[in-house]
C-alpha positions in Angstrom: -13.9 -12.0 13.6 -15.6 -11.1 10.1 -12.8 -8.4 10.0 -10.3 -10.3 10.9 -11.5 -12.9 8.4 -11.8 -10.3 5.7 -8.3 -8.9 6.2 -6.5 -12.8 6.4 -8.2 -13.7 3.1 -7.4 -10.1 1.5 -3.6 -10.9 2.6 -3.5 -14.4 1.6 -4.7 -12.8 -2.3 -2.0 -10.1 -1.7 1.3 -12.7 -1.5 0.0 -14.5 -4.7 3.1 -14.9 -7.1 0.7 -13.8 -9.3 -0.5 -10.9 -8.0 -0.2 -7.2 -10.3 -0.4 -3.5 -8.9 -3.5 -3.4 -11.2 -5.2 -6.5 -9.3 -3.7 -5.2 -5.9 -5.4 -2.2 -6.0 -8.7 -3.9 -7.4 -8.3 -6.1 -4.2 -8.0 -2.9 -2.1 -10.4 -1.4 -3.2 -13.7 -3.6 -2.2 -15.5 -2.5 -0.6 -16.6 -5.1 2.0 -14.9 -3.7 5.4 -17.3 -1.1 4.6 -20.3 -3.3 3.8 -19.8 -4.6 7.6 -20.4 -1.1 9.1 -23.8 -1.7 7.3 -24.6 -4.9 7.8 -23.0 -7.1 10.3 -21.0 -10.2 9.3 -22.3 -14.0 10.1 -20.1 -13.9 13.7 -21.0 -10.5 14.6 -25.2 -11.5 14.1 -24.1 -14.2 16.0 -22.4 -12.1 18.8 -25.4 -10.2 18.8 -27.6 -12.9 19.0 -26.1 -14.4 21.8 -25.8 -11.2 23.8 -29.4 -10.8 23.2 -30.5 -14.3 24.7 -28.2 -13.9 27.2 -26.0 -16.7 26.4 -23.5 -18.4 24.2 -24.3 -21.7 23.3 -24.6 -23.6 26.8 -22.3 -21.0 28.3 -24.4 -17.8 30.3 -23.2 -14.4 29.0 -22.8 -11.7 31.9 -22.8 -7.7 31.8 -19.2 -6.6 33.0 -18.9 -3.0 33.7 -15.0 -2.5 33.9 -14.9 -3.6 30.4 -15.8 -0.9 27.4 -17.7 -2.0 24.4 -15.7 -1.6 21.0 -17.7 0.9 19.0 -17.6 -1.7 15.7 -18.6 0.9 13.2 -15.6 3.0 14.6 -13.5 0.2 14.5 -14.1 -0.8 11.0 -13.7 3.2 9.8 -10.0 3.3 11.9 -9.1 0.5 9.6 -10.7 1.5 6.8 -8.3 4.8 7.0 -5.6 3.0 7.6 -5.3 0.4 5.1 -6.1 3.4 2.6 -3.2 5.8 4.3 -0.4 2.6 4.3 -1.8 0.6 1.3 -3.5 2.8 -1.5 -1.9 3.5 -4.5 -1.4 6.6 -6.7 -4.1 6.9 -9.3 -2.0 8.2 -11.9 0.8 6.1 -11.2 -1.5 2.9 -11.8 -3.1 4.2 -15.0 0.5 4.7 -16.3 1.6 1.7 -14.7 -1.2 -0.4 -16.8 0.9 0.1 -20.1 2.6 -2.6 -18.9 0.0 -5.2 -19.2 -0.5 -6.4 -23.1 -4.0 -6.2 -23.1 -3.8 -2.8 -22.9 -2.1 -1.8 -26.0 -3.3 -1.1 -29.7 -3.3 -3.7 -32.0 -0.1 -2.1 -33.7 1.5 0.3 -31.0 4.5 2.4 -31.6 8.3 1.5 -31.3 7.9 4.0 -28.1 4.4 3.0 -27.0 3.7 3.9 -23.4 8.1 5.4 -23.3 6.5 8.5 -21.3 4.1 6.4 -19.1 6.6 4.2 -17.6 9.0 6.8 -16.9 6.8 8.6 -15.2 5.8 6.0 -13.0 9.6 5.1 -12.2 10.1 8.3 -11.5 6.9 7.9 -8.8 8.2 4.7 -7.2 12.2 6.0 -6.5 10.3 9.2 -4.9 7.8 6.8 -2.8 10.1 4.4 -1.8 12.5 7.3 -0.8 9.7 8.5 1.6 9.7 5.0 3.1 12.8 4.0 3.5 15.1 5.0 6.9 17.2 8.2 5.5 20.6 6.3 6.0 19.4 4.3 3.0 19.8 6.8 0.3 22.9 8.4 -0.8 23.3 10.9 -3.6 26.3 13.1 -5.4 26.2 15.5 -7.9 28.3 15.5 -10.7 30.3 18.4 -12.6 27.1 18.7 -14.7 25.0 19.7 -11.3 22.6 16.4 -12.0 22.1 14.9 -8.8 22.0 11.5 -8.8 20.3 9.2 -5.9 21.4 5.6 -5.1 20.0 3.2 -2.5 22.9 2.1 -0.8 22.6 -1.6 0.1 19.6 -2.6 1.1 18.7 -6.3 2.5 15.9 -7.1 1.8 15.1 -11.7 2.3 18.5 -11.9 1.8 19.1 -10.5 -1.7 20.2 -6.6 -2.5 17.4 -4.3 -3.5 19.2 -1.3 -5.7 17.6 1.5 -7.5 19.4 4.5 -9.6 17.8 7.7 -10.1 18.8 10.8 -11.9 17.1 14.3 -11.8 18.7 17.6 -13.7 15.5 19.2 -12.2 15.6 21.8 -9.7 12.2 21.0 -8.6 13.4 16.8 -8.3 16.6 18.4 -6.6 14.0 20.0 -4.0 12.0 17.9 -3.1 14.7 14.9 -3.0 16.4 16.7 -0.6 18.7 13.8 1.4 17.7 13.6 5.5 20.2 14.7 7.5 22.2 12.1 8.4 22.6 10.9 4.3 25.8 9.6 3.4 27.1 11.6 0.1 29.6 9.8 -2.4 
């Protein structure tokens, strides 16, 4: 329950309007999934409590061998990983990311202050969302140049179009952009 708990308030932070990357990955990062491998949370003492007394309140507890106990330390590590693997971000892409935010930016920046930062990062989310989405999502074409050029084909997403453009001269990009098999070409 104190994981569960954990996990409903963490998500409930997570769908704020107000919510950044920056204070997404803050919220990520806590460490208190990992404090309860530690030291158990309030239910859990009281789970153990009542095991130990033999009862729950004025109900009797009984030993039931066909069932297997839930190693909780085990438990809380498998979903440790796996809200790391699914939800963690790039380090690099956040710091460049954070040029965004006002705060961060000298009291007299350049005309092109943080220019390289964000397109760097842009260039991090096509490439990530690429890996997410189903491969008849993305189309691409080259043009008599040899740029390749990468389109999301129409995506629904709550109702309302999600489209993203992406152009690589690059070799390399070409490479590792490579379409599925199955990829529509224009």
């Amino acid at each position: 329950y104190d994981a569960l708990s954990e996990l409903a308030n963490l998500s409930q932070q997570l769908q704020s309007h107000s919510i950044t990357l920056l204070r997404a990955d803050q919220l990520l990062n806590r460490r208190v999934l990992a404090s309860f491998k530690d030291t158990p949370g309030d239910k859990l003492e009281e789970a153990l409590k009542a095991q130990a007394l033999g009862h729950f309140g004025s109900v009797p507890l009984a030993s039931n061998s066909k069932l297997t106990p839930i190693n909780a330390k085990q438990f809380l590590q498998s979903l440790i990983n796996n809200m790391e693997k699914r939800l963690s971000f790039e380090g690099e892409m956040l710091h460049d990311l954070s040029v965004l935010d006002t705060h961060n930016w000298p009291s007299t920046p350049g005309i092109r202050h943080g220019e390289a930062q964000v397109k760097r990062a842009g260039g991090s989310i096509f490439v990530k969302s690429k890996q997410l989405m189903p491969p008849h999502v993305i189309s691409h074409h080259k043009n008599r140049g040899g740029t390749t050029h990468w389109r999301c084909c129409s995506l629904r997403v709550s109702g309302a179009k999600a489209a993203c453009k992406y152009s690589s001269s690059s070799r390399e990009e070409e490479e590792i952009n490579k379409p599925h098999r199955g990829d529509s070409t224009d």
